[in-house]
Each structure stands twice: as structure tokens, then as C-alpha cells.
C-alpha positions as a LaTeX table, in Angstrom:
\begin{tabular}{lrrr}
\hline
Residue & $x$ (\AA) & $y$ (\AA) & $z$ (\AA) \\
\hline
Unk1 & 196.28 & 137.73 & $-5.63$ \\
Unk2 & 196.54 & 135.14 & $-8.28$ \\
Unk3 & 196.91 & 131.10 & $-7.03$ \\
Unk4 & 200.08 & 130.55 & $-7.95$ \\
Unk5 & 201.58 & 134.53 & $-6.73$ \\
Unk6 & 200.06 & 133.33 & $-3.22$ \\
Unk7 & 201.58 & 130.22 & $-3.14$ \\
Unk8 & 204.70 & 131.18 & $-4.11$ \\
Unk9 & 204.61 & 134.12 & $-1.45$ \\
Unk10 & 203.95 & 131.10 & 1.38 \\
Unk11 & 206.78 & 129.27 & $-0.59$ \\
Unk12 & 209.53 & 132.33 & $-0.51$ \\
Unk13 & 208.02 & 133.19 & 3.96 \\
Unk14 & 208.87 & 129.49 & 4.35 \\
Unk15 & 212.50 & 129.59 & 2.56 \\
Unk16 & 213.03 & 132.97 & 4.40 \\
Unk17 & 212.51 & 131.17 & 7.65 \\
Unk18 & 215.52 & 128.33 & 6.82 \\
Unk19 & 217.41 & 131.37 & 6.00 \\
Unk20 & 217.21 & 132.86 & 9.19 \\
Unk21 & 217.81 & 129.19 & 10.73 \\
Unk22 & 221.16 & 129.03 & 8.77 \\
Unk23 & 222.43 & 132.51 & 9.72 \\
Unk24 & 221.45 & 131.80 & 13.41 \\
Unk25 & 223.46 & 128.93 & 13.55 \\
Unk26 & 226.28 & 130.30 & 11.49 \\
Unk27 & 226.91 & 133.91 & 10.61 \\
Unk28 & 225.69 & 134.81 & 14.44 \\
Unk29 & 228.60 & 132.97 & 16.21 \\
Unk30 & 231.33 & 133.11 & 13.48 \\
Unk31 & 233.54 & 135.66 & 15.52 \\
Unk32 & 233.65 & 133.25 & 18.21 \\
Unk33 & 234.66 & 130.58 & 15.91 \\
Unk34 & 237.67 & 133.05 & 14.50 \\
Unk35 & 238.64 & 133.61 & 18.23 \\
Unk36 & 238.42 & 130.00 & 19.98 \\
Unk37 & 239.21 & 128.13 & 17.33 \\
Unk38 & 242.10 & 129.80 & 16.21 \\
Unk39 & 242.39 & 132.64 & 18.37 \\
Unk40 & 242.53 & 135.91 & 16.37 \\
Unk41 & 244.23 & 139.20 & 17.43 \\
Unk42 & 242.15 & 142.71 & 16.15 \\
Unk43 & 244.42 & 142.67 & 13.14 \\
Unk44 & 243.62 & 139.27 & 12.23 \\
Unk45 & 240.24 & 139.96 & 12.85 \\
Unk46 & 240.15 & 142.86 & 10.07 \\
Unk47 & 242.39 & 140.85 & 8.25 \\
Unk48 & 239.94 & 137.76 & 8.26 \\
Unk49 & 237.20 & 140.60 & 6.44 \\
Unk50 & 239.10 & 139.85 & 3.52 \\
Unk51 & 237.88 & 136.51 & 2.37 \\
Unk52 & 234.30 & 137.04 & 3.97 \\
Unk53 & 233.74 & 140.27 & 2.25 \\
Unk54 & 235.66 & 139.43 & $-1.22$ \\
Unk55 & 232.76 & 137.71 & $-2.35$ \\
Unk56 & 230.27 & 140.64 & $-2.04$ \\
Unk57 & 232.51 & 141.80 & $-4.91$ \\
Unk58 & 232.86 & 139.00 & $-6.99$ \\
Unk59 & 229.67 & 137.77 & $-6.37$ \\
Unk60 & 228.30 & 140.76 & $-9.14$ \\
Unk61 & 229.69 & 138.54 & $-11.52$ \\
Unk62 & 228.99 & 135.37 & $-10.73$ \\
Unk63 & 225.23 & 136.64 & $-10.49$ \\
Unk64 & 225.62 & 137.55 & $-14.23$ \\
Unk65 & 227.25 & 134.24 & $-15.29$ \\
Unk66 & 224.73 & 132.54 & $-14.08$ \\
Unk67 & 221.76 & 134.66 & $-15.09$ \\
Unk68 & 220.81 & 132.55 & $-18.11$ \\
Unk69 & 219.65 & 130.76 & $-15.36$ \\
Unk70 & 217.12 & 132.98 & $-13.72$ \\
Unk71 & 217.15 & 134.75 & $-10.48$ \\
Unk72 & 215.76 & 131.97 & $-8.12$ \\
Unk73 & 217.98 & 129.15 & $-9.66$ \\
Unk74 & 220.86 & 131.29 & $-9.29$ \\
Unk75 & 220.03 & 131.53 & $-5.19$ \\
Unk76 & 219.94 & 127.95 & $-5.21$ \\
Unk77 & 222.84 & 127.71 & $-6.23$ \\
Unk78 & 224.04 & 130.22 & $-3.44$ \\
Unk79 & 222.69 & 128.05 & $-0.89$ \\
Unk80 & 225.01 & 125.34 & $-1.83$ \\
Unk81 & 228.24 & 127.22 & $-1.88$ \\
Unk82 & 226.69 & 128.03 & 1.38 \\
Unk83 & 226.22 & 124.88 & 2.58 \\
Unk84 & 229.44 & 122.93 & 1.19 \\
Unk85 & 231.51 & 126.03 & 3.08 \\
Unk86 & 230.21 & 125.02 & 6.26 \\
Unk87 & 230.23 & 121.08 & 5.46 \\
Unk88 & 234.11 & 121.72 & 5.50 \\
Unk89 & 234.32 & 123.69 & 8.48 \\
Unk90 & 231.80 & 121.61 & 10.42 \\
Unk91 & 233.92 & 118.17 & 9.85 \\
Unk92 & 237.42 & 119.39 & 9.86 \\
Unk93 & 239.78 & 121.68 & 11.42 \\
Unk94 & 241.78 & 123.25 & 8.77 \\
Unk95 & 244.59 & 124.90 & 8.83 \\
Unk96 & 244.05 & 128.99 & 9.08 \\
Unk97 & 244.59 & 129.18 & 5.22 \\
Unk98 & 242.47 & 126.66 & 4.44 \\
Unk99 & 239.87 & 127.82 & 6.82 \\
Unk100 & 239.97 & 131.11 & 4.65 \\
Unk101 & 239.14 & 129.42 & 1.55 \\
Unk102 & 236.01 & 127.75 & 2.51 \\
Unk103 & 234.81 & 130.75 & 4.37 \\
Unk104 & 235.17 & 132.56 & 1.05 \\
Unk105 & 233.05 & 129.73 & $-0.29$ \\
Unk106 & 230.20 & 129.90 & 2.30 \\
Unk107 & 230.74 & 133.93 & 2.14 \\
Unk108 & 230.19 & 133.64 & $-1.53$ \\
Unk109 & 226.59 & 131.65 & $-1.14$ \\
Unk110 & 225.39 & 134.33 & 1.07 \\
Unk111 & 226.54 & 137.31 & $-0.89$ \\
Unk112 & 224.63 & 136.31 & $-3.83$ \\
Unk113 & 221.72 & 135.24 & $-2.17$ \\
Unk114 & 221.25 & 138.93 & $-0.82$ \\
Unk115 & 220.61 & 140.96 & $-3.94$ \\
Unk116 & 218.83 & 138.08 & $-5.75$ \\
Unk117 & 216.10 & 137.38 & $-2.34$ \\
Unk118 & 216.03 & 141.13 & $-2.34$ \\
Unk119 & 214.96 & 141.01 & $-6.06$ \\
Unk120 & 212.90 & 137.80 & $-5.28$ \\
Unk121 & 210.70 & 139.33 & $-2.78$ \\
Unk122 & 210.10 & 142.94 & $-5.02$ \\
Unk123 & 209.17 & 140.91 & $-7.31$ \\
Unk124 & 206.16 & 139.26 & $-5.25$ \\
Unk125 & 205.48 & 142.73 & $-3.92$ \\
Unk126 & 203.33 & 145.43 & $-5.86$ \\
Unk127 & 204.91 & 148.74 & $-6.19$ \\
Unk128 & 202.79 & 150.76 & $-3.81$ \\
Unk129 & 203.54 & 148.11 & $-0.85$ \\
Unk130 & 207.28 & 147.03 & $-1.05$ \\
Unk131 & 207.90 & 148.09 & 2.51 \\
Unk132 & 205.45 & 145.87 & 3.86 \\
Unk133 & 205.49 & 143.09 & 2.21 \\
Unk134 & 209.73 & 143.35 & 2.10 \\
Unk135 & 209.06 & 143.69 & 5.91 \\
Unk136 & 207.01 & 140.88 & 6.33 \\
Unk137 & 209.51 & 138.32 & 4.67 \\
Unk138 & 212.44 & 139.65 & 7.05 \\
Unk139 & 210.39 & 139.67 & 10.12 \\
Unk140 & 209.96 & 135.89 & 9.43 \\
Unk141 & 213.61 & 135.35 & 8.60 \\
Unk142 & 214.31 & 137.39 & 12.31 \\
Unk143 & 211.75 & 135.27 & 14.15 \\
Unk144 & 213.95 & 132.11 & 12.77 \\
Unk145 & 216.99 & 133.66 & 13.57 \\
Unk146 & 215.89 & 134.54 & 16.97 \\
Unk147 & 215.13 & 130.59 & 17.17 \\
Unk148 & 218.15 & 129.25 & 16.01 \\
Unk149 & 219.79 & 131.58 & 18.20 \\
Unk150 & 217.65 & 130.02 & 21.16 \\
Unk151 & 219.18 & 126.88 & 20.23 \\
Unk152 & 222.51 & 128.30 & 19.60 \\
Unk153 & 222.42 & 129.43 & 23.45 \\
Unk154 & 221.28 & 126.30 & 25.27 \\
Unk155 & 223.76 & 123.93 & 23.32 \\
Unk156 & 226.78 & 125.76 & 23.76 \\
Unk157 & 225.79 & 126.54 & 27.93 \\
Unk158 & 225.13 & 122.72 & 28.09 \\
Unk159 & 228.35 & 121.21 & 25.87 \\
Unk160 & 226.66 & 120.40 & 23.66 \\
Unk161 & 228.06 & 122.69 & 20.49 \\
Unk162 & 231.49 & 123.58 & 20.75 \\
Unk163 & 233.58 & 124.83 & 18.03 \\
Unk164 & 235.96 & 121.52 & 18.33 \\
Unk165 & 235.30 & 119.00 & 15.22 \\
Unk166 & 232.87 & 117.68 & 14.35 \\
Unk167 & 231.31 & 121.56 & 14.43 \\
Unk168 & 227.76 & 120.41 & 15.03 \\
Unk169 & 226.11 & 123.85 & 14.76 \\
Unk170 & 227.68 & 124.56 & 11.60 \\
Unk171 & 226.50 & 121.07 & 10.11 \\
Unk172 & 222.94 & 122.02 & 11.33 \\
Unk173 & 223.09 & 124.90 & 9.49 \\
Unk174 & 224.70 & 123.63 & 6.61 \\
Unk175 & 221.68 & 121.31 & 6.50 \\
Unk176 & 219.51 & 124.71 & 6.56 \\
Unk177 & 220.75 & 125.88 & 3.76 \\
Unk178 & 219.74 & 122.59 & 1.66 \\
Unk179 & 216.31 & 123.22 & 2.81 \\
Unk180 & 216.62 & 126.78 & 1.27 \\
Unk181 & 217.74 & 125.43 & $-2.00$ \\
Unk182 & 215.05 & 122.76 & $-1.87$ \\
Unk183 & 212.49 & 125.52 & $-1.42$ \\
Unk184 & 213.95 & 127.78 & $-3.93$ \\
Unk185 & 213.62 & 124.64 & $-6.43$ \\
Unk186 & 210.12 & 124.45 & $-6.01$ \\
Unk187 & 209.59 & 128.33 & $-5.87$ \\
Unk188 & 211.36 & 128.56 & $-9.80$ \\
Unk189 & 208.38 & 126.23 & $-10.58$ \\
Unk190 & 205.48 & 128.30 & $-9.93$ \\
Unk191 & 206.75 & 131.82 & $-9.86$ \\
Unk192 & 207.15 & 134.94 & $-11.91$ \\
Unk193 & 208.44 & 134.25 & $-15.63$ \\
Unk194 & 211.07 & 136.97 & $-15.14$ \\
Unk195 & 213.06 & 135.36 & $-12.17$ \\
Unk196 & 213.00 & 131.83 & $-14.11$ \\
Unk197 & 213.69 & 132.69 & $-17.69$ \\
Unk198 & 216.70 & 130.85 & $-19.09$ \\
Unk199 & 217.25 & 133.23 & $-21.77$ \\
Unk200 & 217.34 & 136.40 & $-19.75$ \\
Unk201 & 220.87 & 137.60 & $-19.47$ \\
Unk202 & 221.66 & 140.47 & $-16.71$ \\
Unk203 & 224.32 & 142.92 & $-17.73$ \\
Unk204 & 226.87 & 144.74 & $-15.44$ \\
Unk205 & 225.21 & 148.49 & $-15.35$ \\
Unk206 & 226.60 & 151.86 & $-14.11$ \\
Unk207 & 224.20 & 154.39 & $-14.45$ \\
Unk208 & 224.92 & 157.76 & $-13.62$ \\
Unk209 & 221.33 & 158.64 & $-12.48$ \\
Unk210 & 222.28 & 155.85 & $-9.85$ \\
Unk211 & 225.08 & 157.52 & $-8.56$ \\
Unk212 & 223.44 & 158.57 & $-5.00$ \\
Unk213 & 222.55 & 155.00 & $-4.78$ \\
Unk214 & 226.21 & 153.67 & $-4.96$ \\
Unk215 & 227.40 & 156.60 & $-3.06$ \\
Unk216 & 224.88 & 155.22 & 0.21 \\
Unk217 & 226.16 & 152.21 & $-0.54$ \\
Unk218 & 229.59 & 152.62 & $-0.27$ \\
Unk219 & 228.75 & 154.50 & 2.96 \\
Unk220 & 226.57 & 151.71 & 4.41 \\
Unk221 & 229.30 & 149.56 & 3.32 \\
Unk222 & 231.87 & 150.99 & 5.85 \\
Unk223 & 229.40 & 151.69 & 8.63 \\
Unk224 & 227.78 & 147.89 & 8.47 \\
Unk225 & 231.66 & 146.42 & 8.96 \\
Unk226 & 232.16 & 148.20 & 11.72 \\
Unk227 & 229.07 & 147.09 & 13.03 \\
Unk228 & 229.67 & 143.66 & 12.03 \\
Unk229 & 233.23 & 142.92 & 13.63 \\
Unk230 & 234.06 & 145.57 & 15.71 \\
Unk231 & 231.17 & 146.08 & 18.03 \\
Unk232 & 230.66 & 142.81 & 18.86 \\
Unk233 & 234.67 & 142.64 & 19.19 \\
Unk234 & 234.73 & 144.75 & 22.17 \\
Unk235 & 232.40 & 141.96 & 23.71 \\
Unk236 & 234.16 & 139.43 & 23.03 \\
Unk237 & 237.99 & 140.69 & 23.03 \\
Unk238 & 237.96 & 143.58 & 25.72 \\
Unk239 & 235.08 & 141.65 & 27.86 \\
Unk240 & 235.66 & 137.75 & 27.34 \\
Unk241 & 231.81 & 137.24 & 26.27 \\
Unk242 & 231.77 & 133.83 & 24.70 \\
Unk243 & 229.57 & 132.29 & 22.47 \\
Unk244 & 226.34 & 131.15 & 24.79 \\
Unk245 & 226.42 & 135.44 & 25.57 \\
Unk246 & 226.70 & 136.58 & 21.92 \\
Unk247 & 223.91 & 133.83 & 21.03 \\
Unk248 & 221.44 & 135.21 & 23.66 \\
Unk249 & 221.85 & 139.09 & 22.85 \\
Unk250 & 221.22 & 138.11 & 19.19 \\
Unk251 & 218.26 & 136.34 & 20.18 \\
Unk252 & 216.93 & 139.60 & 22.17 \\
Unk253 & 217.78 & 141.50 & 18.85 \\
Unk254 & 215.92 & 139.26 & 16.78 \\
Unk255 & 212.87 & 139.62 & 19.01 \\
Unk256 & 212.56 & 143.05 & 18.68 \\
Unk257 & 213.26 & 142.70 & 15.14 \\
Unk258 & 210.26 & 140.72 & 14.35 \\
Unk259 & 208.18 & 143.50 & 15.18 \\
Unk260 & 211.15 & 146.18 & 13.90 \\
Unk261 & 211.27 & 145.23 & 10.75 \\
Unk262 & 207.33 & 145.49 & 9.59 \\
Unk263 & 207.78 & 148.38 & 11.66 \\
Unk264 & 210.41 & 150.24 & 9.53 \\
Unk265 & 208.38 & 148.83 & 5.89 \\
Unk266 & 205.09 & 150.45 & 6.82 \\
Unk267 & 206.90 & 153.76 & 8.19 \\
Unk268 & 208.84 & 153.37 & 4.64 \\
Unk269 & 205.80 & 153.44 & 2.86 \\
Unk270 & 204.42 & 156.19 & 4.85 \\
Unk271 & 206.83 & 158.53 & 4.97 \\
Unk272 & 209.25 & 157.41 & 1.95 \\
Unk273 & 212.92 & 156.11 & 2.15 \\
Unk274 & 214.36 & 159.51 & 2.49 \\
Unk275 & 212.94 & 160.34 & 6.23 \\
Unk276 & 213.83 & 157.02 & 7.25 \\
Unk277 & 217.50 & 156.78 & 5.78 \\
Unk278 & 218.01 & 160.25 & 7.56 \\
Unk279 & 215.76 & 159.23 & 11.04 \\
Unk280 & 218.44 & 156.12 & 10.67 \\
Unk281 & 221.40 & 157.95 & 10.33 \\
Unk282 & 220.71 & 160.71 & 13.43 \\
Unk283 & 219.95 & 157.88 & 15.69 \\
Unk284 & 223.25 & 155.58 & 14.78 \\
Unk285 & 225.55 & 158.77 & 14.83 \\
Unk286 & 224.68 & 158.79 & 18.55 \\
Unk287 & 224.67 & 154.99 & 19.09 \\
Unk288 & 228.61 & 155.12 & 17.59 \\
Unk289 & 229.16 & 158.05 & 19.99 \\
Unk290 & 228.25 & 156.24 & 22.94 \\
Unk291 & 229.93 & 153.00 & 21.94 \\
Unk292 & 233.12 & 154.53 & 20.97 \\
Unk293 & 232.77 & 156.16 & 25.08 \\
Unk294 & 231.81 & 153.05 & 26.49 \\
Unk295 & 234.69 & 150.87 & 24.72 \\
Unk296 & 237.39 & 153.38 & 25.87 \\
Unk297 & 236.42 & 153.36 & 29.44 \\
Unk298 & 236.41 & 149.62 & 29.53 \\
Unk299 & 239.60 & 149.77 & 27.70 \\
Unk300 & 241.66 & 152.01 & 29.93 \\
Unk301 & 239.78 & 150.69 & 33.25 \\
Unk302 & 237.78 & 153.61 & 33.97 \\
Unk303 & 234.73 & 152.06 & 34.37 \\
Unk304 & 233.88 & 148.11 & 36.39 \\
Unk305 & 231.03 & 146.85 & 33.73 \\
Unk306 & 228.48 & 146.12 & 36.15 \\
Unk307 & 225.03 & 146.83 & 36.75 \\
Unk308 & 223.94 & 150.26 & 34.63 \\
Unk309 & 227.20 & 149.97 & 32.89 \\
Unk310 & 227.07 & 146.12 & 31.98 \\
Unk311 & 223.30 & 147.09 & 30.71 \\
Unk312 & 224.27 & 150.26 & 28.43 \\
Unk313 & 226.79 & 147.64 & 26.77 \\
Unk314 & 223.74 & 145.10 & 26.16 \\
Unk315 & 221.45 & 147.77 & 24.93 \\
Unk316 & 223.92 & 149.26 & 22.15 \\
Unk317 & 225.34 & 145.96 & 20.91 \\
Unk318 & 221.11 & 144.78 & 20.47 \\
Unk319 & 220.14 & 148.54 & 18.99 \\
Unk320 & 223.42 & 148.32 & 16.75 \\
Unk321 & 221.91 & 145.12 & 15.60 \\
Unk322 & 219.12 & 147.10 & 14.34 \\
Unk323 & 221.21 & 148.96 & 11.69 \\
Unk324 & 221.29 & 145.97 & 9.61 \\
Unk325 & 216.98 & 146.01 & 9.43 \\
Unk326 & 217.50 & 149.09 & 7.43 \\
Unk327 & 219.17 & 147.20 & 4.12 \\
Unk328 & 215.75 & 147.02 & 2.56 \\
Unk329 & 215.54 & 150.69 & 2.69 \\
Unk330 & 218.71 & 150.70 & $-0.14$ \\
Unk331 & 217.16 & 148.16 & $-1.96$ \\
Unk332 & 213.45 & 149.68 & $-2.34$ \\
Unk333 & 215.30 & 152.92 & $-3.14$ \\
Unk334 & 217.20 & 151.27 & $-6.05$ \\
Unk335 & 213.63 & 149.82 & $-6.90$ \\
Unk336 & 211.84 & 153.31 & $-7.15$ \\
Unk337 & 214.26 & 154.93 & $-9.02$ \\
Unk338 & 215.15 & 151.93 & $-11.05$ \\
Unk339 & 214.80 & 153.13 & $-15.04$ \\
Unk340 & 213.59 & 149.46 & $-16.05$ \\
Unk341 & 212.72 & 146.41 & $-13.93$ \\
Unk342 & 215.68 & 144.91 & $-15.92$ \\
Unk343 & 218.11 & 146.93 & $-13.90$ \\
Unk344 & 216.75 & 146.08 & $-10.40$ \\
Unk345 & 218.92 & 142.60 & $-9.78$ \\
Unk346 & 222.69 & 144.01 & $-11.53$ \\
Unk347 & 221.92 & 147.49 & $-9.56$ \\
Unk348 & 221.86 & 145.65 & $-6.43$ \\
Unk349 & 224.44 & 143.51 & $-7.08$ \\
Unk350 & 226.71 & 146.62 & $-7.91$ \\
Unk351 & 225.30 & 148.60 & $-4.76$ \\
Unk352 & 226.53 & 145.60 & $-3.18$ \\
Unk353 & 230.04 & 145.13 & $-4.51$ \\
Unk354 & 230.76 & 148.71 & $-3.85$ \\
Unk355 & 229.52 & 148.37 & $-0.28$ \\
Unk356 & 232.07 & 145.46 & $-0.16$ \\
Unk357 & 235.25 & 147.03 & $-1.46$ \\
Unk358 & 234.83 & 149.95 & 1.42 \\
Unk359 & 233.95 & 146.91 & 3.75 \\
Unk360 & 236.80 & 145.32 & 2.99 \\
Unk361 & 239.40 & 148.13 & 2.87 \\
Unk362 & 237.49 & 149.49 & 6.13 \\
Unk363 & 238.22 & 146.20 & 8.12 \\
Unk364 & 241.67 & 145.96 & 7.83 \\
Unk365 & 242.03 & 149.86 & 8.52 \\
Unk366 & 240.31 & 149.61 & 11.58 \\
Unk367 & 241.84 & 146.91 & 13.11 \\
Unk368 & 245.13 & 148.48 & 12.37 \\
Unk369 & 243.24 & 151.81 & 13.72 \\
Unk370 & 241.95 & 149.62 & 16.85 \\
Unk371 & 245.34 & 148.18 & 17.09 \\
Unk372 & 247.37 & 151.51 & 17.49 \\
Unk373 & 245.03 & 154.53 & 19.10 \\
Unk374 & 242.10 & 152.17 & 20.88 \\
Unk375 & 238.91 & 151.04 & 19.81 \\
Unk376 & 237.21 & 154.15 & 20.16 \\
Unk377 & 238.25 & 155.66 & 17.14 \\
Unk378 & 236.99 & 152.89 & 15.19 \\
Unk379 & 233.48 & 153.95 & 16.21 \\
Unk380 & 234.25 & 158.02 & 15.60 \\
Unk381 & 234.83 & 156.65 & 12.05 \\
Unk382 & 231.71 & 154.81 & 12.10 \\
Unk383 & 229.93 & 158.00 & 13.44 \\
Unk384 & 231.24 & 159.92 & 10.60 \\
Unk385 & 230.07 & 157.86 & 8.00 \\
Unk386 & 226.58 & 158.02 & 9.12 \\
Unk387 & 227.21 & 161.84 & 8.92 \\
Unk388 & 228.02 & 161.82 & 5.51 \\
Unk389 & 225.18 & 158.67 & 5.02 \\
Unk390 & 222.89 & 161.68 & 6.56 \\
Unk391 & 223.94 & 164.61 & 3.99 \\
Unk392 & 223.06 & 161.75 & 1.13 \\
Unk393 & 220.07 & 160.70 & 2.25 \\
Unk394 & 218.99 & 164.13 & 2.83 \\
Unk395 & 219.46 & 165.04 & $-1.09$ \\
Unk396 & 217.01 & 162.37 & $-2.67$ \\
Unk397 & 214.57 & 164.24 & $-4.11$ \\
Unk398 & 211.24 & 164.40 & $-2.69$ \\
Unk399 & 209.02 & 164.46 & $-5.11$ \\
Unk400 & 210.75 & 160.53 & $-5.57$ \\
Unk401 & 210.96 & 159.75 & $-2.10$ \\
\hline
\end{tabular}
């Protein structure tokens, strides 16, 4: 490995750490935030999808206007949409519709940072290793996570972060994201030509020998929102779970993850994406199943959640966490079949826009859905779409995969 590839490898582990620091003390407790702060309904909560997931959309275009730029200039510039978002949040208490705007802000900073870290790291990865290596840089982005959610834990069951103003966790974490950009600085200084050109220019693609790409996309797209709001909304709406309980199952999820997540890159390059995006979508069709049981026996009473009960609830809402690991899968799919390197970043972009517009749409359907016939339905849906997310993954080719 040439000097400056291995130093900006320790460069990118480092900035991945800060990441996970900043979603740890963020993204990990916003639903508590929506629901103590301003106290949310279901609907609301679906409704609230809008603003956080709009950006996945528009964010394929703001990628591109700012591609003259480079790749890892661009994500600096993500971290501090990121950061101002949560600047706003942390020191006032805005009104609901204001609140909305600067959570599309701080949405926007992480939706472009995922398909242009995801391009990052290929890029420091050689072809015949992506899973690995792509594993490696999450596993140190879950090990942070896992800390900040640590941290997350012990203030809030000591008083000392509450979601009353000044926020103080969301200023910490507003303060992570600098260090990202700071890192990312230095990264576009002795990295790979490509991700720092200022002439370079991506274009919005559609490529119909893409199309199962987009297609899993869209699928993941409506499964991950589900996983996202709804499942940890039974905790925290049907159960009362507050922040310092949310914090400390995402810490056990990012435990296992650091050792997940290599786990699920080597097995990639083992066995190729196609066995794994099928292995994933068996075992989360029966993960929904059981959630969408469990949620309607707490709902109607059937069940007291104690003991066995109280630890099936603890053991999906961690293993649902675990859906989320399998992103990289998409994205070293799009890199295998990618036609030229050029079309790596837009493709991901796009895969990611689509995912958003069935995210979006999704939310507010299923709170409506979890609103009128019980929040078990919400999970047959999500046990449907990894059906169909199995029948797509099962027709890559193989001689590809």
C-alpha cells in the first residue's frame, strides 16, 4: 500500500469514528426528541418522515452541483449542514415548523454524506476486497456509536442531557460533525485524484442495466423506514421506553455490530452479494413476523411484557438494528456491476433517492396504517417487502455475484 493510500485509510477509520460519535448522540435518540419535546402522535410521526427523508431525494442533486468540487469536499460540506441543523435545535426550541426545517437541514448533511463515504471508502478498497475493507470502516463507525451511545445512557439516567434547551447532546454532536469535516479537509489533501478533482463533473444517470439495483433499492427503501420509526415506536409509544432505554439497546446493537459488520464483508466476499442479500431477506421476513405478533399482543393486552416476553422485545428491536449493517451490500453491488468507475457516486446517489421517495411515501402510509388497523400490519408490510427484496436478490446473476 502506497504512503499516502495508508495514511489516508487511518485518516477516513478516524473520520468514520466522529461519524459514529455524531449519529450516537443524534440520529439514535431523535424519536425521543419528536415525542418529549413536542409530543408526536403515530401520524405525526410518519408525517415528521417527510422532512428527514426529503433530502435523500434532493440530496442526488445537490451531490452533482457540487461535484466540481470532488467527492470528499462535497462530504465536508455535508457535515456542516449537519452540524448547523443541530446547532439550531441544540440552542433553541422552535416552533414544530421551524423544527422541521432545520431537521431537513441536518437530514440533508447526512444524506449526502452516505453515498459519497460509501464512494470514499471503495475507493481506498481494491476490487477483490471491498467487503472487508467496507467492513472494517463501519465496524469502527459502530464501535463509536456504541460509545456515544454509552454516554448517551448515563447522561440522560443522571439529568444530565435532557431534550429541554440548551440540547446538550445535540451540541456535542454538532461539535462531532466539525471534527468530520476537519478530517475530511485533510483527507482531500492526500487522497485519490478522482475524489478531489475540481473539474470532474458527475451526471444524473439511469441506466437500464441498473435497473435490479434501483428496484432493491426502492425495496430496502420501504423496509429500512419501517425499521427506522416504527419498530422502535412500539418501544417508545405502546411501552413508554424513554431515552436512557433506547440509548442502551443501541449500545448492545452496536456491540455486536463491531464484530457484525466485518462479519457480513468477509462472508460478502466469500460467498458474493447475492447469498447474502437473500440469507438477509429470509431471516428479516421472520424478524417482521414476530414483531408484527409481539406489537399486537402488547397492543390489545394479551400479553404483561415481562421476563421472556420483555426479552423477545429487546432481542428483535437489537437484531432489527442489524438490517441497517447490510447497506454496504447495495453499494458493493452497484460497484461490481458498475459500467465505469464514473458511475459509482451518481448510481448511489440515485439508488438512494429512490430508496427515499418509497421511504417517504411508506412513512406516512404506515402511520395512517398503524393509526387505523394496529401496528401489526405495519410489520406484515415490512415482511412483504423483504419477500419481494428476496425474489430480486435471488435473480442477480451468478456468474456476477
Amino acid at each position: 500500500m502506497k504512503e499516502n493510500t495508508r495514511k489516508a485509510v487511518i485518516v477516513f477509520i478516524v473520520a468514520s469514528a466522529f461519524v459514529g460519535i455524531s449519529l450516537g448522540l443524534s440520529d439514535a435518540i431523535m424519536a425521543n426528541y419528536f415525542k418529549d419535546a413536542y409530543d408526536v402522535g403515530a401520524q405525526q410521526r410518519g408525517f415528521i418522515e417527510l422532512p428527514r427523508e426529503l433530502p435523500g431525494i434532493l440530496s442526488i442533486f445537490v451531490i452533482a452541483a457540487f461535484s466540481f468540487l470532488g467527492d470528499i469536499k462535497t462530504a465536508v460540506i455535508a457535515q456542516l449542514l449537519g452540524a448547523l441543523g443541530l446547532v439550531v435545535l441544540g440552542c433553541f426550541h422552535p416552533s414544530f415548523g421551524v423544527m422541521l426545517v432545520f431537521i431537513f437541514v441536518y437530514s440533508l448533511g447526512q444524506h449526502m454524506y452516505i453515498p459519497l463515504g460509501d464512494s470514499i471508502g471503495l475507493s481506498l478498497a481494491k476490487r477483490e476486497n471491498m467487503g472487508r475493507v467496507l467492513g472494517r470502516f463501519n465496524s469502527v463507525r459502530m464501535a463509536f456509536l456504541m460509545i456515544a451511545g454509552i454516554m448517551t445512557f448515563f447522561g440522560f439516567r443522571y439529568g444530565f442531557f435532557d431534550f429541554e434547551t440548551p440540547v446538550l447532546v445535540f451540541l456535542a454532536s454538532a461539535l462531532a460533525f466539525l471534527v468530520v469535516g476537519v478530517l475530511l479537509f485533510w483527507l482531500s489533501r492526500i487522497t485519490d485524484p478522482i475524489l478531489t478533482e475540481e473539474n470532474r463533473r458527475v451526471k444524473l444517470i439511469w441506466r437500464k442495466e441498473y435497473l435490479r439495483y434501483y428496484i432493491i433499492c426502492a425495496l430496502f427503501g420501504g423496509r429500512k423506514q419501517i425499521m427506522i420509526v416504527f419498530s422502535p415506536w412500539v418501544l417508545i409509544e405502546l411501552l413508554d421506553f424513554k431515552a436512557d432505554t433506547i440509548s442502551i439497546l443501541a449500545v448492545i446493537g452496536s456491540f455486536i455490530g463491531i464484530f457484525f459488520i466485518p462479519l457480513v464483508g468477509r462472508l460478502i466476499d466469500r460467498f458474493g452479494v447475492r447469498k447474502i442479500m437473500m440469507i438477509e431477506a429470509l431471516a428479516f421476513i421472520a424478524v417482521y413476523i414476530a414483531y408484527g405478533f409481539l406489537s399486537k399482543w402488547v397492543n390489545e393486552n394479551v400479553v404483561m411484557l415481562t421476563g421472556l416476553a420483555m426479552m423477545a422485545v429487546y432481542f428483535l428491536n437489537i437484531v432489527d438494528r442489524m438490517s441497517a449493517q447490510f447497506y454496504m451490500t447495495r453499494a458493493i453491488y452497484m460497484r461490481s456491476v458498475a459500467i465505469t468507475p464514473e458511475d459509482v457516486t451518481p448510481s448511489l446517489s440515485l439508488g438512494m433517492a429512490i430508496d427515499h421517495v418509497v421511504a417517504i411515501v411508506g412513512s406516512y402510509l404506515c402511520g395512517m396504517v398503524w393509526d387505523a388497523w394496529g401496528p401489526e400490519y405495519v410489520f406484515v408490510i415490512a415482511g412483504v417487502l423483504s419477500l419481494l427484496n428476496l425474489v430480486a436478490a435471488a435473480g442477480i446473476k451468478k456468474q456476477n455475484m
